[in-house]
Chimera marker file (.cmm) of the C-alpha trace (Angstrom):
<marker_set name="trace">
<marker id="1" x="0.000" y="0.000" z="0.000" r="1" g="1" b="0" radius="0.5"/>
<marker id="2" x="1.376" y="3.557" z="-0.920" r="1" g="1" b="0" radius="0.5"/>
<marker id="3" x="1.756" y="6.497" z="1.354" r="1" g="1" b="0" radius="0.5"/>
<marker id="4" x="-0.694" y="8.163" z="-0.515" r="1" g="1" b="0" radius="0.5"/>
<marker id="5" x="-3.416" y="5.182" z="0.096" r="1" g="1" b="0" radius="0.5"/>
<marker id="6" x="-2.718" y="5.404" z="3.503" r="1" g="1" b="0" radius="0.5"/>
<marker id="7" x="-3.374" y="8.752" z="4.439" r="1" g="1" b="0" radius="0.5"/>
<marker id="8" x="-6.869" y="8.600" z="2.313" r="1" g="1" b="0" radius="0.5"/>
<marker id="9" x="-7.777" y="5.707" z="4.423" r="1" g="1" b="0" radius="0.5"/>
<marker id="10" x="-6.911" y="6.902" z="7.987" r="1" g="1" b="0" radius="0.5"/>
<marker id="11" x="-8.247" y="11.081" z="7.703" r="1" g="1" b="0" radius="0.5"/>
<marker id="12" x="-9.841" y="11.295" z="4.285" r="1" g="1" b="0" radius="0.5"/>
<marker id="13" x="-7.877" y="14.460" z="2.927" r="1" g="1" b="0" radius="0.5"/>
<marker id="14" x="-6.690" y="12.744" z="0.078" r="1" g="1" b="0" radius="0.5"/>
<marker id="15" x="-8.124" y="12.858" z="-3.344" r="1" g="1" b="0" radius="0.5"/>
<marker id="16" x="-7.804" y="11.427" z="-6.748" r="1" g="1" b="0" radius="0.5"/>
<marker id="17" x="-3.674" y="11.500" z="-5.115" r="1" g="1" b="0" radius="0.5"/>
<marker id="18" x="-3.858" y="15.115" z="-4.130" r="1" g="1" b="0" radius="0.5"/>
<marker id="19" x="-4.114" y="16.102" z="-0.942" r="1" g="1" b="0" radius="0.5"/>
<marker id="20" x="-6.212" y="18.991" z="0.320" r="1" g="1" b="0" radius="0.5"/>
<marker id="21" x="-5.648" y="22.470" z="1.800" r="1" g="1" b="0" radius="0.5"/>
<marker id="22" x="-5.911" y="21.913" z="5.603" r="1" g="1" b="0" radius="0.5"/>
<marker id="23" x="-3.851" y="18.859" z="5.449" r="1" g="1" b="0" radius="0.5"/>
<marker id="24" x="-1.159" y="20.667" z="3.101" r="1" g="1" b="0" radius="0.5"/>
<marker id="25" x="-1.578" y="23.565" z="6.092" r="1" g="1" b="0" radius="0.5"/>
<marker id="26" x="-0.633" y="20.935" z="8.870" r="1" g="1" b="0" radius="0.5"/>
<marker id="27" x="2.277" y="19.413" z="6.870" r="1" g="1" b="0" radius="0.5"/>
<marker id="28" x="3.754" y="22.585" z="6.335" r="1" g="1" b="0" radius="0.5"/>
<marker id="29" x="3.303" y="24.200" z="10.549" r="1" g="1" b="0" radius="0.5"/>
<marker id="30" x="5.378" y="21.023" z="10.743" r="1" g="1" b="0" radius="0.5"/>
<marker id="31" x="8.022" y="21.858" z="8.545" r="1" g="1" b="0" radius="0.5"/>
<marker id="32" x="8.195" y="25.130" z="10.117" r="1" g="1" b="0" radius="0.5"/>
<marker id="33" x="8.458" y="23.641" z="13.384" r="1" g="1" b="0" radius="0.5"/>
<marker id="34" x="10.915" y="21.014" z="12.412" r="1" g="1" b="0" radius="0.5"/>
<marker id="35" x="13.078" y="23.950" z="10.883" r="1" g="1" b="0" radius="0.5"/>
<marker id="36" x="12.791" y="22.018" z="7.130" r="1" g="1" b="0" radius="0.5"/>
<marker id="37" x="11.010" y="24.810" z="5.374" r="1" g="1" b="0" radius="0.5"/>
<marker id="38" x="11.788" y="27.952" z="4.162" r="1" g="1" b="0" radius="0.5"/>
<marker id="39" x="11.593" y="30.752" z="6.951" r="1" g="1" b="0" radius="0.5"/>
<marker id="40" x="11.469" y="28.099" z="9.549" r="1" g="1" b="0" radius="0.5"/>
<marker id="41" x="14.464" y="29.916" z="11.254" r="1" g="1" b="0" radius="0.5"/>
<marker id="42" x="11.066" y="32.119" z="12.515" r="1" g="1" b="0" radius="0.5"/>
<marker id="43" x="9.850" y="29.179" z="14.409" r="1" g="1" b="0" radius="0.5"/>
<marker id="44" x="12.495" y="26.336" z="15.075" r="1" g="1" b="0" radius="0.5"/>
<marker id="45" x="14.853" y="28.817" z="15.407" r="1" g="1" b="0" radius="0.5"/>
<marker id="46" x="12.425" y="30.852" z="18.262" r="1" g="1" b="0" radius="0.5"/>
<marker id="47" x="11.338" y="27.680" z="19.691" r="1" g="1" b="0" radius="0.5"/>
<marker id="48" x="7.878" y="26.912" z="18.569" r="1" g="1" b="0" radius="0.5"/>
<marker id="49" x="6.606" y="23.579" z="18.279" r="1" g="1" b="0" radius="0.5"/>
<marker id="50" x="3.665" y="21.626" z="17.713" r="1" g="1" b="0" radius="0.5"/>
<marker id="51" x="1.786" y="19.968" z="20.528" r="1" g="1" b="0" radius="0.5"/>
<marker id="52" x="1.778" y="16.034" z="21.308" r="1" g="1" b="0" radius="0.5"/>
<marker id="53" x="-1.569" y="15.968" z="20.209" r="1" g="1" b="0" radius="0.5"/>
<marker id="54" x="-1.780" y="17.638" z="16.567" r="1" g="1" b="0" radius="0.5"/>
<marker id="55" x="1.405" y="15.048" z="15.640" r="1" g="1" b="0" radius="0.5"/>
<marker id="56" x="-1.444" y="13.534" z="14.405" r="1" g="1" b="0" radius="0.5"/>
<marker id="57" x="-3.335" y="15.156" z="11.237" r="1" g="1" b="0" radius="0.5"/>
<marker id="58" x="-6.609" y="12.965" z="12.526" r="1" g="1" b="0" radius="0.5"/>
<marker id="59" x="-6.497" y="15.002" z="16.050" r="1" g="1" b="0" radius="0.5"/>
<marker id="60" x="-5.493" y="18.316" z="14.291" r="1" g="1" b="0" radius="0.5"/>
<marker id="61" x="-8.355" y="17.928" z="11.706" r="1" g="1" b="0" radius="0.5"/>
<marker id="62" x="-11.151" y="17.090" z="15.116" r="1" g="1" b="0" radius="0.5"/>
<marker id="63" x="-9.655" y="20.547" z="17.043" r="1" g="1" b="0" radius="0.5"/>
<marker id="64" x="-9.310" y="22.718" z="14.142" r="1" g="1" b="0" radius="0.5"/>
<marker id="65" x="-12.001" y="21.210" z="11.650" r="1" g="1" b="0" radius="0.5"/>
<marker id="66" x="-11.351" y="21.667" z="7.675" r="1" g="1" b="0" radius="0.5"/>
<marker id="67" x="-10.107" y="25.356" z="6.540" r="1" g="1" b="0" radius="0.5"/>
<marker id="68" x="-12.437" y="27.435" z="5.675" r="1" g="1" b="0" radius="0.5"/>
<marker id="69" x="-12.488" y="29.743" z="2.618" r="1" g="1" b="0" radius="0.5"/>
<marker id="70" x="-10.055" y="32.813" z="2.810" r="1" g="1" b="0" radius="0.5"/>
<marker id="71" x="-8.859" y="32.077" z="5.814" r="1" g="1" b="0" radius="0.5"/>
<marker id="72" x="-5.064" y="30.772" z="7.178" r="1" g="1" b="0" radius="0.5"/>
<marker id="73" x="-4.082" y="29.325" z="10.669" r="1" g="1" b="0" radius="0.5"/>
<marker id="74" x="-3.054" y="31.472" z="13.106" r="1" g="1" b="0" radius="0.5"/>
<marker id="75" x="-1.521" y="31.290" z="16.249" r="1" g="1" b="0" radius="0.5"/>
<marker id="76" x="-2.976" y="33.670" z="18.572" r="1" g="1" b="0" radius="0.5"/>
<marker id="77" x="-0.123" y="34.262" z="20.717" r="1" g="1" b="0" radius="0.5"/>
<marker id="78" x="2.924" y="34.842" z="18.127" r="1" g="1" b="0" radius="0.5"/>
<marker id="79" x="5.427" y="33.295" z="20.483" r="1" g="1" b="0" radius="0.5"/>
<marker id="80" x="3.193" y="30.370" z="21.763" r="1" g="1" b="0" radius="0.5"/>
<marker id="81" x="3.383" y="27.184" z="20.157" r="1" g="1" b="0" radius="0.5"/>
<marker id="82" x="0.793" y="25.679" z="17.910" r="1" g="1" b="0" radius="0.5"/>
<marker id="83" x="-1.947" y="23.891" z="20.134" r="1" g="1" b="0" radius="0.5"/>
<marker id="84" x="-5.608" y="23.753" z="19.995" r="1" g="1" b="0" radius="0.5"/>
<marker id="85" x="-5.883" y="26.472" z="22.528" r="1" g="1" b="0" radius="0.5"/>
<marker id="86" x="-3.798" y="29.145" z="21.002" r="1" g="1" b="0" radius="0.5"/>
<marker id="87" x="-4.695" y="28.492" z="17.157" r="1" g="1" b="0" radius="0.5"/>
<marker id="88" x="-7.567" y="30.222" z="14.911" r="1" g="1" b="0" radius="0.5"/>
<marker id="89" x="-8.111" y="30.035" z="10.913" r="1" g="1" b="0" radius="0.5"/>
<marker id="90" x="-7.812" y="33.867" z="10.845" r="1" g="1" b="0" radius="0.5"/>
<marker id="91" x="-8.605" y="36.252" z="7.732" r="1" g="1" b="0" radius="0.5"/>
<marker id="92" x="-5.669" y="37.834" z="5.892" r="1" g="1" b="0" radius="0.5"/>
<marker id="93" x="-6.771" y="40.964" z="7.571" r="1" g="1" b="0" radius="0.5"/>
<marker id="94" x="-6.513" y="39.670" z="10.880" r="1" g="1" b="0" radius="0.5"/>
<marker id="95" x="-3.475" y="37.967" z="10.328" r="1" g="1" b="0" radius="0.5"/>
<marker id="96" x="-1.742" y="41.420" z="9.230" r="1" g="1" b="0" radius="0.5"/>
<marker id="97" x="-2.674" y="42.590" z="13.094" r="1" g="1" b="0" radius="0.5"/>
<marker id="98" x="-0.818" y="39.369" z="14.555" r="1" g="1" b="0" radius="0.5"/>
<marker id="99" x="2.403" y="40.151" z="13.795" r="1" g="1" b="0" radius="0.5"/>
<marker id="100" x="5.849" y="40.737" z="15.434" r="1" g="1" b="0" radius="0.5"/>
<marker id="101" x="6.199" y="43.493" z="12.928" r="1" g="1" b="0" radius="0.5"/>
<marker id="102" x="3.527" y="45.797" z="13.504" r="1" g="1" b="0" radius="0.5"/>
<marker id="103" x="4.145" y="48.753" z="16.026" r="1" g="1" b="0" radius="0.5"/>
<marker id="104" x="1.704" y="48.699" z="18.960" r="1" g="1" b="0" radius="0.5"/>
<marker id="105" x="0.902" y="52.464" z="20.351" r="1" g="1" b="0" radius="0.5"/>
<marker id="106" x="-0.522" y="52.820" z="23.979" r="1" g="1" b="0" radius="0.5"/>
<marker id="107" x="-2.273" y="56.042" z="24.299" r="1" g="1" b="0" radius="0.5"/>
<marker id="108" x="-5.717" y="57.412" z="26.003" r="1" g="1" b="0" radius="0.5"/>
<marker id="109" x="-6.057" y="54.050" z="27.931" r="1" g="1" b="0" radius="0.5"/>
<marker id="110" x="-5.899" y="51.152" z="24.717" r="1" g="1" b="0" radius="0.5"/>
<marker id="111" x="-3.339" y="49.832" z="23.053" r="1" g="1" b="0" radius="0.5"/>
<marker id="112" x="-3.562" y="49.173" z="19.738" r="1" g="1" b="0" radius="0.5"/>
<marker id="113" x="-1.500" y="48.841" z="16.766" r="1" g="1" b="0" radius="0.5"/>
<marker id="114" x="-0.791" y="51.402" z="14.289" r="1" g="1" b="0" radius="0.5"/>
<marker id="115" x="-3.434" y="50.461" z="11.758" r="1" g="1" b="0" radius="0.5"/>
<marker id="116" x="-6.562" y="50.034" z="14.055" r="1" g="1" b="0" radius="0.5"/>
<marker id="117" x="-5.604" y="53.911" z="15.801" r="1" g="1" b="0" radius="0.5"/>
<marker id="118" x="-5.931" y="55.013" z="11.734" r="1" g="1" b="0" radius="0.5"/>
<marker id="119" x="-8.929" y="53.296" z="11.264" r="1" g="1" b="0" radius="0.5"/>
<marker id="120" x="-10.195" y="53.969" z="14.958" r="1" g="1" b="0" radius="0.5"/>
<marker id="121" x="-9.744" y="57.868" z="14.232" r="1" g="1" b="0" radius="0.5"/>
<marker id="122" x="-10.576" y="57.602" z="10.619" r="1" g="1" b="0" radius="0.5"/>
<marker id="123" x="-6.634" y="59.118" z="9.304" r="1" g="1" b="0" radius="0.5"/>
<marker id="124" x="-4.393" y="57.911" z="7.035" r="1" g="1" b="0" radius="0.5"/>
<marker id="125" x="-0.919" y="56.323" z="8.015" r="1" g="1" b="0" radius="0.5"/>
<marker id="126" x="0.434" y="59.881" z="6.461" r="1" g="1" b="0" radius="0.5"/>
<marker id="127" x="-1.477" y="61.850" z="8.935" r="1" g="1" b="0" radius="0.5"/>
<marker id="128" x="0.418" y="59.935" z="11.978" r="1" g="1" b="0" radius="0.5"/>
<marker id="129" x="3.747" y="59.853" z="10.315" r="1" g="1" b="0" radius="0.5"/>
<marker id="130" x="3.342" y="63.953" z="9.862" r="1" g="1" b="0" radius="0.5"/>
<marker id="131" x="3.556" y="63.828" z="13.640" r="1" g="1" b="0" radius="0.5"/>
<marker id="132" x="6.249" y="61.739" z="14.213" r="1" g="1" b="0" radius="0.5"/>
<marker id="133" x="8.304" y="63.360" z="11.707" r="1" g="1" b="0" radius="0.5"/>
<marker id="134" x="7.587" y="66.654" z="13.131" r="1" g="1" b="0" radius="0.5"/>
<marker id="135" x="9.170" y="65.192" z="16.955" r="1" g="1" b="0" radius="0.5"/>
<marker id="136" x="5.990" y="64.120" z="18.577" r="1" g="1" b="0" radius="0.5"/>
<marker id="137" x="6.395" y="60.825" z="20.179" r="1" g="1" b="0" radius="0.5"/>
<marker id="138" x="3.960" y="57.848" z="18.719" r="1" g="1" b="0" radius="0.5"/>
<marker id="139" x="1.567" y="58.273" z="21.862" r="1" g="1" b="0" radius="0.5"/>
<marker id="140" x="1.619" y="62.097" z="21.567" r="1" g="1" b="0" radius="0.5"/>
<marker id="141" x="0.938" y="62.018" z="18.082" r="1" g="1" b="0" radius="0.5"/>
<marker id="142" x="-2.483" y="59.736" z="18.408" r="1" g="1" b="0" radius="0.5"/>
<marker id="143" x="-3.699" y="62.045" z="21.335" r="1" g="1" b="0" radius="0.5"/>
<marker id="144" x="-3.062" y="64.895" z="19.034" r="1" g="1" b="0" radius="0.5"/>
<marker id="145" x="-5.161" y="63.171" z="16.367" r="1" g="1" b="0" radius="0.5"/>
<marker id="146" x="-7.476" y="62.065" z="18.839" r="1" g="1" b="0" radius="0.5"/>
<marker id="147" x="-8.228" y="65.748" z="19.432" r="1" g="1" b="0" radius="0.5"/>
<marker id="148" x="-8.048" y="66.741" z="15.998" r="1" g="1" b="0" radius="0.5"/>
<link id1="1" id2="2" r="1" g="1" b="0" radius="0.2"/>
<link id1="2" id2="3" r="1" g="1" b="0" radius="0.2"/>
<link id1="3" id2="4" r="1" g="1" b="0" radius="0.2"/>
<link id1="4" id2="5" r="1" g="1" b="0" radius="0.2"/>
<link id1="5" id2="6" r="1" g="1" b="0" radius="0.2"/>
<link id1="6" id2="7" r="1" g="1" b="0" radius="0.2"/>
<link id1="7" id2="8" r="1" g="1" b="0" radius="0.2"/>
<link id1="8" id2="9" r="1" g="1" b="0" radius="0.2"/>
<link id1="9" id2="10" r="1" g="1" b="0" radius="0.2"/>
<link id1="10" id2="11" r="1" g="1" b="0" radius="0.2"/>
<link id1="11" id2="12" r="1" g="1" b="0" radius="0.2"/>
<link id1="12" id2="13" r="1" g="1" b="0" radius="0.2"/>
<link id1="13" id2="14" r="1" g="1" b="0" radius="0.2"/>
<link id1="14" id2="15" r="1" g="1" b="0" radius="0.2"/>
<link id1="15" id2="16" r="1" g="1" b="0" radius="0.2"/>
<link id1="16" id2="17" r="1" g="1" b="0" radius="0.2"/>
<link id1="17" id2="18" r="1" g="1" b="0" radius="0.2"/>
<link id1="18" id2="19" r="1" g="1" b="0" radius="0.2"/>
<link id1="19" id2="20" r="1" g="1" b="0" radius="0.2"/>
<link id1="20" id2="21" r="1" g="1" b="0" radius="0.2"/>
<link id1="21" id2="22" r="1" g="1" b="0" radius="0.2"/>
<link id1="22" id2="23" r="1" g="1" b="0" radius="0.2"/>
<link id1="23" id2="24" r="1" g="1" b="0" radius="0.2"/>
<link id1="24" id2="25" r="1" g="1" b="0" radius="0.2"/>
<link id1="25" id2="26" r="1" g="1" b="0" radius="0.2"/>
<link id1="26" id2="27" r="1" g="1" b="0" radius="0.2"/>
<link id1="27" id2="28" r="1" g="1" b="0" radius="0.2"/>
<link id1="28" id2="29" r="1" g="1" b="0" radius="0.2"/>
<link id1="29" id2="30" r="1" g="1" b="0" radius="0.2"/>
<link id1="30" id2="31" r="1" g="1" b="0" radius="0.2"/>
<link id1="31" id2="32" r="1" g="1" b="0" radius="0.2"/>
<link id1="32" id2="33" r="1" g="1" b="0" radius="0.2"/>
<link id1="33" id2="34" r="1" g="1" b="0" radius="0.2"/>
<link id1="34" id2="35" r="1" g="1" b="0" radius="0.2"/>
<link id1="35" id2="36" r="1" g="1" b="0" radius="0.2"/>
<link id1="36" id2="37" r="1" g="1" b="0" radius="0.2"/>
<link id1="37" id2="38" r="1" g="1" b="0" radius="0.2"/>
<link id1="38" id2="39" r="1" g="1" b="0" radius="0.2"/>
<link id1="39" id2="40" r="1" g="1" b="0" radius="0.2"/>
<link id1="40" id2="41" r="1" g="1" b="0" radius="0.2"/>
<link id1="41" id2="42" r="1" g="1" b="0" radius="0.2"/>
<link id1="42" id2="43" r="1" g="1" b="0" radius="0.2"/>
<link id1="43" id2="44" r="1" g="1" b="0" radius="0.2"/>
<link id1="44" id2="45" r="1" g="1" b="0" radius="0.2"/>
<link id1="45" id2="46" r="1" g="1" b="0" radius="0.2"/>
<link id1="46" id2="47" r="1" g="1" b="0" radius="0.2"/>
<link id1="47" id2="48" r="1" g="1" b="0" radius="0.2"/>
<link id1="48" id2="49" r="1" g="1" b="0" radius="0.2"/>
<link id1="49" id2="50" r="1" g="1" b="0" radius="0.2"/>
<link id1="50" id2="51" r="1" g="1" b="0" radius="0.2"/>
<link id1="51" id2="52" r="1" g="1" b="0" radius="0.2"/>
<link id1="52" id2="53" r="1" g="1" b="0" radius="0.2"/>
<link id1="53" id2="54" r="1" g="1" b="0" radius="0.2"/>
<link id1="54" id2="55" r="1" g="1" b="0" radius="0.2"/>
<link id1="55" id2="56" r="1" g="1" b="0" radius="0.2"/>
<link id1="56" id2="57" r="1" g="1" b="0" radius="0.2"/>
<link id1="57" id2="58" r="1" g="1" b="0" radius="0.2"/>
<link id1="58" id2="59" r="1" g="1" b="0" radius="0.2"/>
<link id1="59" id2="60" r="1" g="1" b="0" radius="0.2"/>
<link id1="60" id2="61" r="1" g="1" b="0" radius="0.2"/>
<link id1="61" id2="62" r="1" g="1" b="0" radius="0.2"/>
<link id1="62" id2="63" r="1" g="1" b="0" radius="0.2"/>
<link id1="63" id2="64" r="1" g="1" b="0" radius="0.2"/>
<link id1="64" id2="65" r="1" g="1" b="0" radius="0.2"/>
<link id1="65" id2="66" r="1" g="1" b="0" radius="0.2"/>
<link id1="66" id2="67" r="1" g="1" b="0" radius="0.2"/>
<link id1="67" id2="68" r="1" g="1" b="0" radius="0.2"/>
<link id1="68" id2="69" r="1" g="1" b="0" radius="0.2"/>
<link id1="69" id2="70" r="1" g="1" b="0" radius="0.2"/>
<link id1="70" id2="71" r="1" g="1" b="0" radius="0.2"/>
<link id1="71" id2="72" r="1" g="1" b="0" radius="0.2"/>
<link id1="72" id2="73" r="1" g="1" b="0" radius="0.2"/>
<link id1="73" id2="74" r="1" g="1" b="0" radius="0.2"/>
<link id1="74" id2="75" r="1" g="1" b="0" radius="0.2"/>
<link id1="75" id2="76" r="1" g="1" b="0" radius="0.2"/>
<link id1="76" id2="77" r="1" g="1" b="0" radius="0.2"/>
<link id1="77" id2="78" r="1" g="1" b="0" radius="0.2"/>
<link id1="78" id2="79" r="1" g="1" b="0" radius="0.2"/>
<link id1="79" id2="80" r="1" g="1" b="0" radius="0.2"/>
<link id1="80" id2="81" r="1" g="1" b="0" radius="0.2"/>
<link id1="81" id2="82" r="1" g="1" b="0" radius="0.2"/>
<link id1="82" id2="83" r="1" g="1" b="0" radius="0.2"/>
<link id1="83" id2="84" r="1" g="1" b="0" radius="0.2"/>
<link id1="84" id2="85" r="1" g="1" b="0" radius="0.2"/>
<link id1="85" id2="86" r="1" g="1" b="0" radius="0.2"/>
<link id1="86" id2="87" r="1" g="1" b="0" radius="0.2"/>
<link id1="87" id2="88" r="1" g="1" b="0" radius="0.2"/>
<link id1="88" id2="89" r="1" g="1" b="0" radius="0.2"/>
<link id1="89" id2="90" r="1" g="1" b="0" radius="0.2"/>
<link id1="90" id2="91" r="1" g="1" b="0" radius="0.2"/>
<link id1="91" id2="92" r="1" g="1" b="0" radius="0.2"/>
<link id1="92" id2="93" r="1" g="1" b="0" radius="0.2"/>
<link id1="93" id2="94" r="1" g="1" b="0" radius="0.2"/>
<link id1="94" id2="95" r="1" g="1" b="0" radius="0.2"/>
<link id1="95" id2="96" r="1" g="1" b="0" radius="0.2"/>
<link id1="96" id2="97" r="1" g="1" b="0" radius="0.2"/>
<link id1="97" id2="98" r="1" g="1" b="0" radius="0.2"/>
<link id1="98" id2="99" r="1" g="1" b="0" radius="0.2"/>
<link id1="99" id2="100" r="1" g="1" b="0" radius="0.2"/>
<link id1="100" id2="101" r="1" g="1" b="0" radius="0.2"/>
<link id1="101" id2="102" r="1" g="1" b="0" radius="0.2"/>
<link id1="102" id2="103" r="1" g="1" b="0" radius="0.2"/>
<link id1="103" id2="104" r="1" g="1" b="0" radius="0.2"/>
<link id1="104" id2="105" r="1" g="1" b="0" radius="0.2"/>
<link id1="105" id2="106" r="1" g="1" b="0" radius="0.2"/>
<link id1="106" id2="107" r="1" g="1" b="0" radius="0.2"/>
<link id1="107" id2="108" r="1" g="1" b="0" radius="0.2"/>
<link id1="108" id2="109" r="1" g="1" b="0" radius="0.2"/>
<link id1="109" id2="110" r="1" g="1" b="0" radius="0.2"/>
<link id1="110" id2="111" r="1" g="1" b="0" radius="0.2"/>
<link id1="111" id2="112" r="1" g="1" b="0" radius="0.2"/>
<link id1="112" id2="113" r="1" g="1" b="0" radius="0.2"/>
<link id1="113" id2="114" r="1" g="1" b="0" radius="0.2"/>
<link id1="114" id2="115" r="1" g="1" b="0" radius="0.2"/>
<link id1="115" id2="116" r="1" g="1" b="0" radius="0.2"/>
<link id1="116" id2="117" r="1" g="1" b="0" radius="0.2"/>
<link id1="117" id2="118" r="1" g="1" b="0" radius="0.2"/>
<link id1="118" id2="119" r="1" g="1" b="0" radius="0.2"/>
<link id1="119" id2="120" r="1" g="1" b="0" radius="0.2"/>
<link id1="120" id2="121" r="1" g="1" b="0" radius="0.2"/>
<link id1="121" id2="122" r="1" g="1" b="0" radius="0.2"/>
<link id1="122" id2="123" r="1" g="1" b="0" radius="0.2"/>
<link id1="123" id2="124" r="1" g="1" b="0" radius="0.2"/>
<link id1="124" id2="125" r="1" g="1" b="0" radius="0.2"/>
<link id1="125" id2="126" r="1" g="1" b="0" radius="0.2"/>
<link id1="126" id2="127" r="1" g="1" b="0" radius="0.2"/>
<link id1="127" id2="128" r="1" g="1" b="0" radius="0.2"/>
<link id1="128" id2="129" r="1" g="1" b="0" radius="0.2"/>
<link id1="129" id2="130" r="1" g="1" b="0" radius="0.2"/>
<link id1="130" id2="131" r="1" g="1" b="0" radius="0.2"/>
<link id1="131" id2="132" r="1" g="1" b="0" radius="0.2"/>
<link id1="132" id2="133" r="1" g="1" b="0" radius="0.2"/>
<link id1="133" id2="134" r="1" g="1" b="0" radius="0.2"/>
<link id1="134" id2="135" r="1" g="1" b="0" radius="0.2"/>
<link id1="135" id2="136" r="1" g="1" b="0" radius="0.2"/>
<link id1="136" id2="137" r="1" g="1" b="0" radius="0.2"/>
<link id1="137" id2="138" r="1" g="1" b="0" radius="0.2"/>
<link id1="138" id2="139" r="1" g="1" b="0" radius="0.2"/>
<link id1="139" id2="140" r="1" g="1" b="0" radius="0.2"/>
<link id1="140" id2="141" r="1" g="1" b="0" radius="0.2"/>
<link id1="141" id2="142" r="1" g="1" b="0" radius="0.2"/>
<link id1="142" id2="143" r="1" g="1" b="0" radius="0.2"/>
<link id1="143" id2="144" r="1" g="1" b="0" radius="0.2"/>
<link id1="144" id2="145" r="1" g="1" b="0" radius="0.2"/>
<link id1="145" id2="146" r="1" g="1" b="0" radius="0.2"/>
<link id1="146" id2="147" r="1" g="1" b="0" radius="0.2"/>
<link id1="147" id2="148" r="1" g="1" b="0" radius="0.2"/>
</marker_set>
């Protein structure tokens, strides 16, 4: 029996010798993990692993269910490690807001990252970075907009 045969018969997720999306999505957080794929110096290399539990794709497939359309998997907390508790399928857009990258702004009791204050205050990324060019530190420069 084939590799391929087997993994139809045990979760299902293979078809006509293709496997689908949400299994190709598990294979890969494993390659990530294992530090085998590209980038994986982002994971491996930071320590992030997959729990006992999702070692299986059966398990994985029962916590997360199938992958819905337009949407990714997510870990909720970017430096946790992939287990049912901490993992969403998330939107692009939501994804873009759960990144290491993005520069988080406390100011008037929230914090919030740079592109909810725009949207928040209805200004464009220019408007903040006029601020901030002009000396005003990131928190001054959203209460000055808030009081715009």
């Amino acid at each position: 029996m084939t590799k391929k045969r087997k993994l139809r018969l045990y979760h299902g997720h293979s078809r006509r010798g293709k496997v689908t999306k949400t299994y190709m999505i598990w294979a890969a957080m494993h390659g990530r993990c294992r530090g085998t794929a590209t980038g994986s110096d982002r994971y491996a290399g930071r320590g992030i692993k997959v729990c006992v539990r999702w070692k299986s794709f059966s398990n994985f497939l029962v916590d997360m269910g199938s992958k819905p359309p337009y949407k990714s998997l997510e870990r909720l907390n970017n430096d946790g490690d992939y287990t049912p508790k901490n993992c969403v399928w998330a939107s692009d857009k939501q994804q873009r807001r759960n990144t290491c990258r993005n520069v988080y702004i406390r100011a008037a009791g929230k914090t919030m990252c740079l592109t909810d204050w725009c949207v928040a205050l209805a200004v464009t990324r220019q408007a903040y970075y006029y601020h901030t060019r002009n000396g005003l530190a990131p928190a001054q420069a959203i209460k000055r907009l808030l009081n715009a």
